[in-house]
Residue frames as qw, qx, qy, qz and C-alpha x, y, z in Angstrom:
[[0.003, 0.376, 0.311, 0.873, -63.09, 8.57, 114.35],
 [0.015, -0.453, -0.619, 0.641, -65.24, 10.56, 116.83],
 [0.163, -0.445, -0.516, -0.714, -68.44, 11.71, 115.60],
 [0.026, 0.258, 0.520, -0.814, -70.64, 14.50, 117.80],
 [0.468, 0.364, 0.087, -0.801, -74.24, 15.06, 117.44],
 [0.728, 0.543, 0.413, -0.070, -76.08, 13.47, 114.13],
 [0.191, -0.584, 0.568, 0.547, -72.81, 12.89, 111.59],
 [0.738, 0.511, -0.363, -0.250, -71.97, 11.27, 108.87],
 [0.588, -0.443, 0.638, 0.225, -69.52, 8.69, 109.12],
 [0.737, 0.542, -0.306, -0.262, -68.13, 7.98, 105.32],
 [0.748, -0.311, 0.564, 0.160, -66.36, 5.40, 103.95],
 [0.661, 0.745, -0.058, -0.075, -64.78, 5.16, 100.64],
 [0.596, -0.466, 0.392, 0.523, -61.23, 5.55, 98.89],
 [0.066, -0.299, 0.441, 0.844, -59.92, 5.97, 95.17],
 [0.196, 0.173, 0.818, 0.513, -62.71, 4.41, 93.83],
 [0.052, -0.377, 0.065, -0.922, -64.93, 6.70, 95.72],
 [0.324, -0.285, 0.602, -0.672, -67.14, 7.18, 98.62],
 [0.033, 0.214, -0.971, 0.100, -69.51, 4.24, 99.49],
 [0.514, -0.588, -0.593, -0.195, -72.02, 4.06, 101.80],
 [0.224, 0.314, -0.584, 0.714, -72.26, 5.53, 105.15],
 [0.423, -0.418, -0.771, 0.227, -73.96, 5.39, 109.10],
 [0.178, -0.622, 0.100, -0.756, -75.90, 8.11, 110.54],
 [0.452, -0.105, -0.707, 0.534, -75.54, 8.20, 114.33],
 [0.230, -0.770, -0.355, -0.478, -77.89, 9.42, 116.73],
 [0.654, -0.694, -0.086, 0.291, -75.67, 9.48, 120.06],
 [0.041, 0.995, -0.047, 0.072, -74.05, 12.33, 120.84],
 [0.003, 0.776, -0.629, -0.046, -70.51, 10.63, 121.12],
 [0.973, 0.109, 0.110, -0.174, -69.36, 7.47, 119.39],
 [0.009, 0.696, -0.607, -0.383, -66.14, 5.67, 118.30],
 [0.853, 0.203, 0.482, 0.010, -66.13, 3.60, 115.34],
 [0.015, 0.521, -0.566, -0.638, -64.59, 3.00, 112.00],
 [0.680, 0.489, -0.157, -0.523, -65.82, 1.90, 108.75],
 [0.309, -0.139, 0.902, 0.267, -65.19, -1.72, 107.06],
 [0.436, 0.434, -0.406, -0.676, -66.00, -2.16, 103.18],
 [0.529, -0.013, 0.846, 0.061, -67.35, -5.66, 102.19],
 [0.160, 0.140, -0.723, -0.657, -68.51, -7.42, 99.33],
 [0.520, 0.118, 0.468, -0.705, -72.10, -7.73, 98.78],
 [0.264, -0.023, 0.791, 0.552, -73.32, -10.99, 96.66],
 [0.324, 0.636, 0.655, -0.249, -76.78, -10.09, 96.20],
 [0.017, -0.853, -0.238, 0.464, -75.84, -6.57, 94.91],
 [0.843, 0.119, 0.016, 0.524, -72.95, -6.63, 93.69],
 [0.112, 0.825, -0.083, 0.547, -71.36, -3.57, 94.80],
 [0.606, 0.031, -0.594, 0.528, -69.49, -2.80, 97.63],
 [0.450, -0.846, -0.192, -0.210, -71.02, -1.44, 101.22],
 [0.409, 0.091, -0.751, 0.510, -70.05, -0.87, 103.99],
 [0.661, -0.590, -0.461, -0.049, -71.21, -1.11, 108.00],
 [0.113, -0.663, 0.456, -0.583, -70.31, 0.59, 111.02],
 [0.773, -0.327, -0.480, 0.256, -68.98, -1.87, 113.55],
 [0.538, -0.837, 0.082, 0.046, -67.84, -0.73, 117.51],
 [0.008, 0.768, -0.633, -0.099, -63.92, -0.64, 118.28],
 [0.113, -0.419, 0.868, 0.243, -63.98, -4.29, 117.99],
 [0.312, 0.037, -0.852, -0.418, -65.03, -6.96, 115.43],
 [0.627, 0.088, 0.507, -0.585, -68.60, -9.01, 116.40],
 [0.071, -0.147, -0.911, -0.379, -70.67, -12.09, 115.17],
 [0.298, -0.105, -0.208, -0.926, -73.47, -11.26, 114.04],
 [0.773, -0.316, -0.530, -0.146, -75.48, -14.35, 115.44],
 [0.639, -0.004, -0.448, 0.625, -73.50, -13.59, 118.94],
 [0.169, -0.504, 0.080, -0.843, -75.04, -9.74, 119.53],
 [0.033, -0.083, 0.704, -0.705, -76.05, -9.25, 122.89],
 [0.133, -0.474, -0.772, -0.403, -79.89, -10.37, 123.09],
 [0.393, -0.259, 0.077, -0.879, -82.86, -8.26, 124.14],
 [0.445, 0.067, 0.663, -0.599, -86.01, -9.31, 125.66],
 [0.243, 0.510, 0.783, 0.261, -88.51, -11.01, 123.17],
 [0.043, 0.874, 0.460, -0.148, -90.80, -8.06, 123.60],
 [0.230, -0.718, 0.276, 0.596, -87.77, -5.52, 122.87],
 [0.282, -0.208, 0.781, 0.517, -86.19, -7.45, 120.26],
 [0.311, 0.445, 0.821, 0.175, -89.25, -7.64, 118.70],
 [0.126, 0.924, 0.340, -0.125, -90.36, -4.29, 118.68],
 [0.204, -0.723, 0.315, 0.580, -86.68, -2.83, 117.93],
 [0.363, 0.110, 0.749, 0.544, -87.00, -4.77, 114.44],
 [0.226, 0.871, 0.436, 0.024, -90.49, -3.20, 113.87],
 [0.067, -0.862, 0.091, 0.494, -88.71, 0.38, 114.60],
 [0.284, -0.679, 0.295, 0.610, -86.35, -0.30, 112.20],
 [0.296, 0.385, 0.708, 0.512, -87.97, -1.66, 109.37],
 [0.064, 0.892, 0.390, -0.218, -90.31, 1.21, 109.79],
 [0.170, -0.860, 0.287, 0.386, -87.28, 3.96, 109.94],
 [0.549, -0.101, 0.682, 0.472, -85.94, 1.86, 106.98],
 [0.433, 0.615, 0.543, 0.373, -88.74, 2.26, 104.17],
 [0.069, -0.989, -0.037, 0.128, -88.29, 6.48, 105.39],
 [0.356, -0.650, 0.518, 0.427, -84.51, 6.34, 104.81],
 [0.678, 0.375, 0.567, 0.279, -84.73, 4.50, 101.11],
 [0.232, 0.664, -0.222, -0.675, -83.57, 6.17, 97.99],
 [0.881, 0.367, 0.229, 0.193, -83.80, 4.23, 94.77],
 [0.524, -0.031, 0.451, 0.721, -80.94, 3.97, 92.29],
 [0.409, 0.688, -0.144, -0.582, -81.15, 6.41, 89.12],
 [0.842, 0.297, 0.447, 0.059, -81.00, 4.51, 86.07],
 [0.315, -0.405, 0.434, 0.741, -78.28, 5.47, 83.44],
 [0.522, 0.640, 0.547, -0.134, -80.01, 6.81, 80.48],
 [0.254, 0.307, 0.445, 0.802, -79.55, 8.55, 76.66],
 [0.169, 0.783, 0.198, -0.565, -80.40, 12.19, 76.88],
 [0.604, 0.748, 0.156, 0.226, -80.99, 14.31, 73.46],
 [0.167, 0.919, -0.278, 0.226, -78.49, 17.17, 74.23],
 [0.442, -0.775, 0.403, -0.204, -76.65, 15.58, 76.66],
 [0.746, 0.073, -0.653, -0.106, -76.06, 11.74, 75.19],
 [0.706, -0.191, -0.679, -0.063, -75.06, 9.38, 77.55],
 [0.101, -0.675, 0.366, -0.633, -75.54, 10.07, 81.65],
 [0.409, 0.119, -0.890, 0.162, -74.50, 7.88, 84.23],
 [0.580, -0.676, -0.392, -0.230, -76.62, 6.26, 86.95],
 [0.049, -0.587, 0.468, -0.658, -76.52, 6.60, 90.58],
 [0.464, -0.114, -0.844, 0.245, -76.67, 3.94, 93.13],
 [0.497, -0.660, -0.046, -0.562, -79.44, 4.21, 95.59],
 [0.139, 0.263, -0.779, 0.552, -79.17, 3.30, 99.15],
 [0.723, -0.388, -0.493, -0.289, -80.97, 1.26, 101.76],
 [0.406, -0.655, 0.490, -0.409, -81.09, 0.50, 105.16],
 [0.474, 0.098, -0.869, 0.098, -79.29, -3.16, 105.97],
 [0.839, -0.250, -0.241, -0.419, -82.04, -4.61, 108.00],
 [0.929, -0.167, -0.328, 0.029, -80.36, -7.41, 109.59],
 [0.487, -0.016, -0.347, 0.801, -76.70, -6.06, 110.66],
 [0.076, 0.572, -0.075, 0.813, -78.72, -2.84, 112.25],
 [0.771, -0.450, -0.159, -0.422, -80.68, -4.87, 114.27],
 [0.832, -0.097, -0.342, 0.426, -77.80, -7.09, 115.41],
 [0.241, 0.333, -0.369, 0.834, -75.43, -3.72, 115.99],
 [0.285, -0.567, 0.135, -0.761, -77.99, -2.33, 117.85],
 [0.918, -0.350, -0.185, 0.012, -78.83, -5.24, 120.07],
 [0.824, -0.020, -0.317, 0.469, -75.38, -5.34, 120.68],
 [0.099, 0.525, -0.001, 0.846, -74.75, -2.15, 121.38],
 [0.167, -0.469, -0.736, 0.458, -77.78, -1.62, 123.57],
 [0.114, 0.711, 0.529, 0.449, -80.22, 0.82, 122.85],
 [0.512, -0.706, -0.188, 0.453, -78.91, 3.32, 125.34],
 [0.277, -0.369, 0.459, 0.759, -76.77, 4.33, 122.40],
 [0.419, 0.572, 0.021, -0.705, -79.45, 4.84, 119.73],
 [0.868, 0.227, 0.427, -0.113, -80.15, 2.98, 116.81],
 [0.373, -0.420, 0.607, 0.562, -76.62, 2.60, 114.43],
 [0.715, 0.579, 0.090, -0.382, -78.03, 2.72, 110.87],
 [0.552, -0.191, 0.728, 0.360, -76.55, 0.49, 108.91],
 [0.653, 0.605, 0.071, -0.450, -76.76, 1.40, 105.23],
 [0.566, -0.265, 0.634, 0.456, -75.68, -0.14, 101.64],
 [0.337, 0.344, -0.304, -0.822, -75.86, 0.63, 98.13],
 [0.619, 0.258, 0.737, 0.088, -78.07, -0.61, 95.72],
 [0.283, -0.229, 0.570, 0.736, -76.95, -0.29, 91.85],
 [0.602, 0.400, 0.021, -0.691, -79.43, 0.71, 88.89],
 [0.859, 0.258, 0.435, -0.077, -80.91, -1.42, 86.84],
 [0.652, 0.705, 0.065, 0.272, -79.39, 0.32, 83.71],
 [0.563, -0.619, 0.244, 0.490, -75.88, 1.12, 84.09],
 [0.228, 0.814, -0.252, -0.470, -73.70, 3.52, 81.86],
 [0.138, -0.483, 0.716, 0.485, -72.20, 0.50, 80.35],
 [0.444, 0.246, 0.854, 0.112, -75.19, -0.77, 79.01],
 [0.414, 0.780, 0.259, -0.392, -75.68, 2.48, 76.64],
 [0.708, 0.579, 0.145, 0.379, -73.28, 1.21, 73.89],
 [0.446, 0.057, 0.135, 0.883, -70.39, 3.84, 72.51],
 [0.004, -0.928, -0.320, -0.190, -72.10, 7.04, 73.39],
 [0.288, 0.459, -0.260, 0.799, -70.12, 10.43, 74.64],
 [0.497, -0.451, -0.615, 0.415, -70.03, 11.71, 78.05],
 [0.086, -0.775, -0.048, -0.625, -71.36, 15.81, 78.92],
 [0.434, -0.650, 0.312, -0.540, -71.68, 15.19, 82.90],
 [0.163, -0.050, -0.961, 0.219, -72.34, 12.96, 85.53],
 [0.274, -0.579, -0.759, -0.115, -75.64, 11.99, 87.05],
 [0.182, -0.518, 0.004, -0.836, -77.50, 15.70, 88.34],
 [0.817, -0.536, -0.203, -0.066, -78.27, 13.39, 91.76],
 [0.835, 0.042, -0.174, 0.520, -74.43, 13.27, 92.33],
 [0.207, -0.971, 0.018, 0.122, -72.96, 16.31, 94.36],
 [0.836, -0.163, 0.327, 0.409, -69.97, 15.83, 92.62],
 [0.389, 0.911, -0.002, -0.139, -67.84, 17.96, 90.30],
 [0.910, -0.098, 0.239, 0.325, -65.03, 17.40, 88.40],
 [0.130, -0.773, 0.396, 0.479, -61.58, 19.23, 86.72],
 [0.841, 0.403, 0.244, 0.264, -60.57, 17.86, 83.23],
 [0.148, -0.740, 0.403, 0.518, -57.07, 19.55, 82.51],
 [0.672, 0.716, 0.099, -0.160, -56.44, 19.35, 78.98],
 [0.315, -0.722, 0.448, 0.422, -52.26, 19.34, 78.42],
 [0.859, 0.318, 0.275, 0.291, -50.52, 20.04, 75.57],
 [0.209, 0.572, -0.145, 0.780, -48.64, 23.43, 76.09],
 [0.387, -0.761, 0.146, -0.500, -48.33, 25.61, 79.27],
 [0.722, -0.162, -0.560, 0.372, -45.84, 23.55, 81.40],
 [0.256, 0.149, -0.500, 0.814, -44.88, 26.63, 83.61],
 [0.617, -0.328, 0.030, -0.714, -48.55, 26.80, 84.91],
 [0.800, -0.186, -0.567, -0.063, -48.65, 22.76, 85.90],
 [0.410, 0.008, -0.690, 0.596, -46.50, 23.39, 89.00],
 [0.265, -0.140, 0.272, -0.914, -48.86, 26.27, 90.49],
 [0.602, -0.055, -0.305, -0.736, -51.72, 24.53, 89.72],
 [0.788, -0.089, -0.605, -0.066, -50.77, 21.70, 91.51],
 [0.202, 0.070, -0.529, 0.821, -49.54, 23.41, 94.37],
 [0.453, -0.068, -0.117, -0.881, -53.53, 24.55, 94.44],
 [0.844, -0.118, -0.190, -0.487, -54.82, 21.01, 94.35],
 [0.610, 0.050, -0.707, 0.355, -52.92, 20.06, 96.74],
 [0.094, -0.180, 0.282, -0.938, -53.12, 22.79, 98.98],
 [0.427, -0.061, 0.075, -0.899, -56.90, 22.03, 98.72],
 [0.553, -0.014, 0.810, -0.192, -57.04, 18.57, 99.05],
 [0.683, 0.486, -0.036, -0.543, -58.56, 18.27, 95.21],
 [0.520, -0.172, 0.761, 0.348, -57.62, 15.49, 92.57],
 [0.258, 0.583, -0.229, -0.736, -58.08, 16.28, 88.81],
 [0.799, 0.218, 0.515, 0.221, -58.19, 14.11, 85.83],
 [0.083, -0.587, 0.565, 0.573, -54.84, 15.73, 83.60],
 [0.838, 0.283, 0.419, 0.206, -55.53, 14.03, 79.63],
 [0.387, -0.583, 0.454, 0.552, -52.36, 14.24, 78.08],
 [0.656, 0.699, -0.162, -0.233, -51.80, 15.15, 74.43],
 [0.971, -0.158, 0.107, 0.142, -49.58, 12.50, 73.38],
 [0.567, 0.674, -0.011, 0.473, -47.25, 14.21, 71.68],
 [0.301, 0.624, -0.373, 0.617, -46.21, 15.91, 74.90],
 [0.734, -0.586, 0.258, -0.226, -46.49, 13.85, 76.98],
 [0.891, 0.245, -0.090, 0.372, -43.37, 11.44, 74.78],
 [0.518, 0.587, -0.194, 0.591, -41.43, 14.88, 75.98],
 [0.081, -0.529, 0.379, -0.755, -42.40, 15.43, 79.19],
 [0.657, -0.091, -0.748, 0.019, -42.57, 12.27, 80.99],
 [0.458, -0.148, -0.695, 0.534, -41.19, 13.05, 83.80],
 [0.109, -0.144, 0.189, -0.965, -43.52, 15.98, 84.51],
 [0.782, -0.156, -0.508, -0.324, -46.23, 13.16, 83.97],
 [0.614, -0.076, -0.712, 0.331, -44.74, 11.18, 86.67],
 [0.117, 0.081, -0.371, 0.917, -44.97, 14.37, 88.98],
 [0.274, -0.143, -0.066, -0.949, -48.35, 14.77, 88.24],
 [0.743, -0.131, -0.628, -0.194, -48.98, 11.31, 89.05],
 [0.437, 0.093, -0.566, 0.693, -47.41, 11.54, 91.92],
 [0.201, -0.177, 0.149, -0.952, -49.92, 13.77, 93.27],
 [0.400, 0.317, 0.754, -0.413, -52.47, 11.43, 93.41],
 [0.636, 0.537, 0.050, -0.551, -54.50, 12.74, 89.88],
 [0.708, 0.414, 0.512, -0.256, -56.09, 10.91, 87.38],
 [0.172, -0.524, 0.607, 0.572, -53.99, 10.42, 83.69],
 [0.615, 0.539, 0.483, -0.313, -56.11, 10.25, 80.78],
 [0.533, 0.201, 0.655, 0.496, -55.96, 10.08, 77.18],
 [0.249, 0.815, 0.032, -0.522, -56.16, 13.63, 74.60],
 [0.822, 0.530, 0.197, 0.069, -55.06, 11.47, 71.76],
 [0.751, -0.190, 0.202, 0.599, -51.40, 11.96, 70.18],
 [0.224, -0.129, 0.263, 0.929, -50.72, 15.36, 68.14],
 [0.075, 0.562, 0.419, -0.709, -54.46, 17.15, 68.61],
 [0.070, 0.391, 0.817, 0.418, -56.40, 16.46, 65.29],
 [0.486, 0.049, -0.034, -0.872, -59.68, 16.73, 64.29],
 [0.383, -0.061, 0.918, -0.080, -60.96, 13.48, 65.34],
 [0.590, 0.601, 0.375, -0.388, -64.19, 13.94, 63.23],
 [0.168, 0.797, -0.456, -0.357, -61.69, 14.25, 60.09],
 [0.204, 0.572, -0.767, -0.208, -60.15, 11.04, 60.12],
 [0.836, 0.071, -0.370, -0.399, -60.75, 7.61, 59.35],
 [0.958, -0.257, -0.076, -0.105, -60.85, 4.22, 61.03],
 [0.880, 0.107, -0.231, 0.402, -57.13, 3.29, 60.83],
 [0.297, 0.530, -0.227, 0.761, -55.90, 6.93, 61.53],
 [0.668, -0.502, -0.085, -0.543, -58.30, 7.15, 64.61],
 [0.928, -0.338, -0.145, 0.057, -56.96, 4.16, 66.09],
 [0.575, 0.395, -0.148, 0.701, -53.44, 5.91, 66.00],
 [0.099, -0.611, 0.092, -0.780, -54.15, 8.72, 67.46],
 [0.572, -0.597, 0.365, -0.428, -55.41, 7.30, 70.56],
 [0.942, 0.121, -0.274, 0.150, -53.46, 3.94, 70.11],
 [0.472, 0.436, -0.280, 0.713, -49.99, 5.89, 70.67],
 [0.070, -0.574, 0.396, -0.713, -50.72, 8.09, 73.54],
 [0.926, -0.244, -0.121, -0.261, -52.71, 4.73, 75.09],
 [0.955, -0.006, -0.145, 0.259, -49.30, 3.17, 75.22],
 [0.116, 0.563, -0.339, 0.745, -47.18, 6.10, 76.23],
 [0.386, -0.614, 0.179, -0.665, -49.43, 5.83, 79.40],
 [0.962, -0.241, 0.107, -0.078, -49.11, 2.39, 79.99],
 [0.723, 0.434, -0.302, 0.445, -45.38, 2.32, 78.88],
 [0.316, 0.469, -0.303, 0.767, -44.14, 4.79, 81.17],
 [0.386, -0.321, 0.212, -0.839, -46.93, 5.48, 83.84],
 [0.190, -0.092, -0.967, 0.145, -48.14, 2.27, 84.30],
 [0.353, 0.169, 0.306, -0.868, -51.64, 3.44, 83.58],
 [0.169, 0.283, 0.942, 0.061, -54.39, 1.12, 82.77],
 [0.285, 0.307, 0.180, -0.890, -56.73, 4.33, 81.37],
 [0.224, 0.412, 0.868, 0.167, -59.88, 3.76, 80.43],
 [0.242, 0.897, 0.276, -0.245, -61.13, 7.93, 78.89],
 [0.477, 0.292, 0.439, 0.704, -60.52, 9.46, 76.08],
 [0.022, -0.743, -0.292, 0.601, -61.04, 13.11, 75.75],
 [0.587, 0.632, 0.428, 0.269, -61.14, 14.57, 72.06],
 [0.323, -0.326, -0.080, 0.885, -58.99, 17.51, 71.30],
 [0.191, 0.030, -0.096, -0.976, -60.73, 20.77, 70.76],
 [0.430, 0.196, 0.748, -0.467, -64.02, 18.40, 71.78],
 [0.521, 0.488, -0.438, -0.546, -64.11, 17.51, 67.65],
 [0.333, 0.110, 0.936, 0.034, -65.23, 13.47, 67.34],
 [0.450, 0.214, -0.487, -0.717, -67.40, 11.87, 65.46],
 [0.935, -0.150, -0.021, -0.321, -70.05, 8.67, 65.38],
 [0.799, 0.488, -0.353, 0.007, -66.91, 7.08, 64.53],
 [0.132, 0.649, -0.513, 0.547, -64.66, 8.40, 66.75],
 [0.500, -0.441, 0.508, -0.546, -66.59, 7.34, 69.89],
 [0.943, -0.169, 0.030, -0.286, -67.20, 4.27, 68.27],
 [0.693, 0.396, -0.455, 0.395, -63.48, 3.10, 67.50],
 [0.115, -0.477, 0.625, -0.608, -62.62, 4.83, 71.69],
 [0.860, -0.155, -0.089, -0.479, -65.72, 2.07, 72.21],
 [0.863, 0.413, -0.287, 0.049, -63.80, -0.71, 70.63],
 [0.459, 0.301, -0.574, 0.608, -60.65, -0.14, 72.82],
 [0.525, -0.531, -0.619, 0.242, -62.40, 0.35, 76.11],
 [0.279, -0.068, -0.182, 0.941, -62.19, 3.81, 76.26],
 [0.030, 0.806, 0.580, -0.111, -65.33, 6.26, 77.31],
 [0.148, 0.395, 0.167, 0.891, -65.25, 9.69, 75.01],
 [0.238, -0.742, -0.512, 0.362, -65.79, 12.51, 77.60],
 [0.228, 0.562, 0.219, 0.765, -66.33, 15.83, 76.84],
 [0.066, -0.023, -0.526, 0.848, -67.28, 18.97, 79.51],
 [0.045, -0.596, -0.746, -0.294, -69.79, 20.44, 80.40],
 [0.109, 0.990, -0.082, -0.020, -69.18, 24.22, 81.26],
 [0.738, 0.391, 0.037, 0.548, -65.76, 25.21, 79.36],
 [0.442, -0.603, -0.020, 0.664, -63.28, 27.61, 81.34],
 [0.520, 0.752, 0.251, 0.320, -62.40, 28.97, 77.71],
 [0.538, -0.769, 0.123, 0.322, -59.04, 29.78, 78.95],
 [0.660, 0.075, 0.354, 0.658, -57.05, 29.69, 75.94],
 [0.270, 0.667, 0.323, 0.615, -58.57, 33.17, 74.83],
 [0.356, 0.258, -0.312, 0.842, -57.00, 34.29, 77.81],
 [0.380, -0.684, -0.345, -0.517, -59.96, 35.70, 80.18],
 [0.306, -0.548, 0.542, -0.560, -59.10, 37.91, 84.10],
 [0.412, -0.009, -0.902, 0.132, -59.54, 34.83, 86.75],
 [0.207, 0.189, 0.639, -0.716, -61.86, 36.48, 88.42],
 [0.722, 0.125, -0.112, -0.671, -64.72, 36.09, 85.19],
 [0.491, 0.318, -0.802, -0.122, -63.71, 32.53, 85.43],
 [0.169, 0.057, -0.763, 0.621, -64.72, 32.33, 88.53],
 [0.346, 0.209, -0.016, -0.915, -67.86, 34.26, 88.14],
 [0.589, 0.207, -0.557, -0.548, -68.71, 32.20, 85.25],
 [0.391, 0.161, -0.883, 0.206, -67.95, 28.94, 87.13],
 [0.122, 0.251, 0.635, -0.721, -70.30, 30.15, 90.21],
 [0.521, 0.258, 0.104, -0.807, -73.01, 31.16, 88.32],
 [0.751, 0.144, -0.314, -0.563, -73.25, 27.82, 86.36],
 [0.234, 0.406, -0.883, 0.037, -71.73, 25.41, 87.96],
 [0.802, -0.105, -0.013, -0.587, -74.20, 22.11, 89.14],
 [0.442, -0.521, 0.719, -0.128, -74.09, 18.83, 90.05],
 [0.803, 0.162, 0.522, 0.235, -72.19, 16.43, 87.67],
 [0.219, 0.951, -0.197, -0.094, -70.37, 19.38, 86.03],
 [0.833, 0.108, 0.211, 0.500, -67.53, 18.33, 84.11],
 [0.120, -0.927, 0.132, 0.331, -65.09, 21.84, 84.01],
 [0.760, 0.370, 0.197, 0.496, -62.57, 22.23, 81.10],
 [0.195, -0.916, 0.169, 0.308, -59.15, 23.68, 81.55],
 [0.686, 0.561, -0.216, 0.411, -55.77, 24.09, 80.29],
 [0.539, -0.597, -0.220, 0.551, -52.84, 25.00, 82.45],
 [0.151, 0.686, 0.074, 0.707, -53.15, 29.17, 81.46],
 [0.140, 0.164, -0.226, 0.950, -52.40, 31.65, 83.24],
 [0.488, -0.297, 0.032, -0.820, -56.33, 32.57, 83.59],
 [0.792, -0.401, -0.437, -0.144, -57.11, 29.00, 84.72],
 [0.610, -0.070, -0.604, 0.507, -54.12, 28.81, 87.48],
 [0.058, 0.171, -0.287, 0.941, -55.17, 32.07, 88.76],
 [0.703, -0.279, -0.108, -0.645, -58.96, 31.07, 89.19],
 [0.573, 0.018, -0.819, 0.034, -58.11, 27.56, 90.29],
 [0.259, -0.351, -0.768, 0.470, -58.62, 28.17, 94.08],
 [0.187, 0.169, 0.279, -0.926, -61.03, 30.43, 93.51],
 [0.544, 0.041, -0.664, -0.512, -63.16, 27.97, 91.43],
 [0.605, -0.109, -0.785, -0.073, -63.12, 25.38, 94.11],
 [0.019, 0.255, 0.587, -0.768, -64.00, 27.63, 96.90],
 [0.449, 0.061, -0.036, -0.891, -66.75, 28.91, 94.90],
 [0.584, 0.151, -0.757, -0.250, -67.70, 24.94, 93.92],
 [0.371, -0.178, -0.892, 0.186, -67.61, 24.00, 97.56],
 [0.139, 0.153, 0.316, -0.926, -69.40, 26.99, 98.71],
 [0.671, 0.051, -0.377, -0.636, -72.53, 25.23, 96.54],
 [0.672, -0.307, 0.544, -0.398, -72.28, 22.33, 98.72],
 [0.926, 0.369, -0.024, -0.069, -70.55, 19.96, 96.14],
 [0.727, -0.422, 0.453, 0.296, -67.78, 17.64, 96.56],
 [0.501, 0.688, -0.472, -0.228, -64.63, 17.45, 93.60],
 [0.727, -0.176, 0.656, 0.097, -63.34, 14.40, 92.38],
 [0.066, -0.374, 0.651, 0.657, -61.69, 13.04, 89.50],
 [0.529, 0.189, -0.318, -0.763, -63.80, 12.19, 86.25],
 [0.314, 0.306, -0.896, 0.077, -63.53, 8.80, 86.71],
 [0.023, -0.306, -0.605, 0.734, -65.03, 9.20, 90.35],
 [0.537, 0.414, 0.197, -0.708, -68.50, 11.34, 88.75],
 [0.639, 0.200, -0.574, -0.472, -69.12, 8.76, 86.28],
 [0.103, -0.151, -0.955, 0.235, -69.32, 5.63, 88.90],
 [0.512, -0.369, -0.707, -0.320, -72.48, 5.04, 90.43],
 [0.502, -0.023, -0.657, 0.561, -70.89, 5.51, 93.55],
 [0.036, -0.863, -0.229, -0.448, -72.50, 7.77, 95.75],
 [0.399, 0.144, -0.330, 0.843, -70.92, 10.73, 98.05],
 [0.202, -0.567, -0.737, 0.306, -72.45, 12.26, 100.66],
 [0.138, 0.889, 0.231, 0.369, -73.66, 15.74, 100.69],
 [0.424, 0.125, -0.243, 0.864, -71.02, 18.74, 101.50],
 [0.223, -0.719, -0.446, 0.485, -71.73, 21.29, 103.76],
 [0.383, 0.809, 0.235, 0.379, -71.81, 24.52, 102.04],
 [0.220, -0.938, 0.231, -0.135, -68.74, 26.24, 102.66],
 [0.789, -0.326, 0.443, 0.272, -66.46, 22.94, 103.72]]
């Protein structure tokens, strides 16, 4: 990967982005390698040259260098810090997830750069560092967003009707590089497997919308566990999905509800601005609506309609034109963090 000027350099994959190295020389090649950290526990990563190095092995300086290139970079370290955010219970919002802060690594920047030579500027070497309070330590609570630190925004597709919209719509979030999180009413998803499989296929996220679209707040302990029991095992029968969200249909739970989705390892997520596409509205106020409120850790609620497929790529041009990355729901609930988008990319 060639990086001009003062980049980024990310590093990441499905579970999402990482950590990452800001370069100050004006042409570099390197690539990215993810370890395990035990201190942290979380996963970093470092920016190493085209080939491997031992870190006890870097190319030494002078005493007087070496000594003063550690000062620089502990200095240029405590300026680069961010704490974590701490997952916490809001009133309106209930439960919102943290965000991993980030540091400079201290020891491997000093090695790279020794090794390197300082001709080439100082390689920052960064890694996360998790909150204290993390989203699983706030009990069975519901989910509105993700963390408002997190430049991140997410699609929830609702399915339980509208198959001749799923194909456009994926042609859209493909087209645009995007991944969704699709939660399947069970009930049709027992009939339309293989359109499941397609949608997997794409790369998006397959989630749980309970089995024939209740009133989850209605029913009781045994009937509750049905309802998302059945379409739990549809996804793992057929899809070999291991899902761990639960979306409510017509966003109708109860104390109960979230606590029985608790109980099975499932997190009850709900949105946080609603497309209100079922009542049929032009794609261009969808759009509108979407620009004017959309923020970071926005959870977006569709359906495949007609008014969502026609706003879709106009949603996520207007989304990245705010300088905020999409990813699946999954992906804005981690901790993880993602670097900032250019407005416009």
């Amino acid at each position: 990967m060639r990086m001009n000027g003062k980049k980024w350099l990310l590093a990441g994959g499905v579970s999402g982005l990482v950590a990452w190295g800001l370069y100050q020389s004006d042409d570099i090649d390197a690539f990215v390698t993810a370890l395990s950290h035990p201190r942290y526990g979380t996963a970093y990563s470092h920016v190493v040259p085209d080939e491997p190095f031992d870190i006890h092995s870097a190319t030494a300086l002078s005493p007087m260098n070496s000594e003063q290139l550690l000062k620089t970079i502990r200095e240029e370290a405590e300026k680069r810090k961010e704490p974590p955010v701490d997952a916490k219970l809001d009133r309106v919002w209930k439960a919102i997830p943290g965000y991993n802060g980030i540091e400079v690594d201290i020891e491997k920047t000093w090695a790279l750069a020794q090794k390197r030579g300082l001709d080439q500027g100082i390689p920052f070497v960064y890694r996360e560092v998790p909150p204290a309070v993390r989203l699983e330590d706030l009990g069975a609570q519901p989910i509105y967003k993700g963390n408002p630190r997190k430049p991140m925004v997410s699609l929830m597709i609702n399915v339980a009707w509208g198959n001749e919209y799923i194909g456009p719509m994926l042609d859209v979030l493909e087209k645009e590089n995007v991944r969704a999180t699709f939660f399947f009413d069970g009930s049709w998803l027992s009939k339309n497997i293989e359109t499941a499989k397609l949608i997997q296929q794409k790369g998006h996220e397959l989630s749980n919308h309970a089995y024939s679209h209740k009133n989850m707040s209605q029913l009781g302990r045994e009937e509750t566990v049905r309802e998302i029991g059945r379409t739990q095992q549809l996804l793992k029968d057929h899809l070999g999905v291991d899902n761990r969200l639960f979306a409510p249909p017509s966003g109708d739970y109860s104390d109960l509800t979230v606590k029985v989705a608790h109980e099975m390892k499932l997190r009850t997520i709900l949105w946080t601005l609603d497309t209100v596409d079922w009542m049929k509205p032009t794609p261009d106020s969808i759009v509108r609506k979407i620009s004017a409120r959309v923020e970071p850790g926005s959870l977006i609620l569709m359906h495949p309609t007609a008014s969502s497929s026609g706003a879709l790529e106009g949603m996520i041009r207007e989304i990245r034109r705010k300088g905020l990355a999409l990813g699946t729901v999954s992906e804005l609930i981690s901790p993880n963090r993602v670097p900032k988008v250019e407005p416009g990319s």
